[in-house]
N, C-alpha and C positions, 0 to 999 in steps of 0.2 A: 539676491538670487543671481548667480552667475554663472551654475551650470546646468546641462541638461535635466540631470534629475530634480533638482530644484526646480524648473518649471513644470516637470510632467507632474510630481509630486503634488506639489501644490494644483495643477488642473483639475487630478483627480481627487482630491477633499475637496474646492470649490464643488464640483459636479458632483459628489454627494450629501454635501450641503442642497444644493438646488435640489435633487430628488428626494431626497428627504419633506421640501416644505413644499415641493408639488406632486408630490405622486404617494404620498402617504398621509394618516391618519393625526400624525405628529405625537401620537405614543413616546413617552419616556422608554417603553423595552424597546423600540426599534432605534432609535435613538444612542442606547446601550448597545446594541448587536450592531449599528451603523461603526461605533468607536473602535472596535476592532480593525476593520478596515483604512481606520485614520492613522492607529498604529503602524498596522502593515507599511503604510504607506509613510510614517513617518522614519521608519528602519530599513524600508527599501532606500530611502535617500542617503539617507547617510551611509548603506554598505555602497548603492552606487559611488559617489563621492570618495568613496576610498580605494575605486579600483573594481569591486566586484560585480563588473556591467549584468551577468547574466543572470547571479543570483536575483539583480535588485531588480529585472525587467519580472524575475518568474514571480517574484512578491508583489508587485503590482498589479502583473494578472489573476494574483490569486486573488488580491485583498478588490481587486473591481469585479471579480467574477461573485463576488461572497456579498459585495454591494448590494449588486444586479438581483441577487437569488434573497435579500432580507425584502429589498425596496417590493418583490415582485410578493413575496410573500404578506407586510402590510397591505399592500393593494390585496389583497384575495386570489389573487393567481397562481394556481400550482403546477403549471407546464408550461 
């Protein structure tokens, strides 16, 4: 790990790991709909790393926004 996206990258799958085994049911489908997210984040790093800071900031807000909105959804929360 050496550059910036490789540290933010990786905080955010750590912290949807965590939310995942504290703030949900532990369901296999959220689980699935979580993996998406891990994606995001794992193609935000590498276009980061290749130069494209702003695409790879907007996929990270997208893929922690989409987190935010499964995690809240397991929990029962709809607004």
């Amino acid at each position: 790990m050496t550059t910036f996206f490789d540290f933010l990258t990786v905080a955010c799958f750590v912290s949807i790991a965590i939310a995942f085994f504290q703030f949900t049911g532990r369901e296999i489908s959220t689980l699935l709909r979580l993996l998406l997210s891990g994606l995001a984040f794992a193609v935000a790093n590498q276009i980061g790393n290749a130069g494209w800071t702003l695409a790879a900031i907007a996929l990270v807000a997208a893929g922690a926004v989409y987190a935010a909105m499964v995690i809240r959804r397991a929990n029962g929360q709809t607004s």
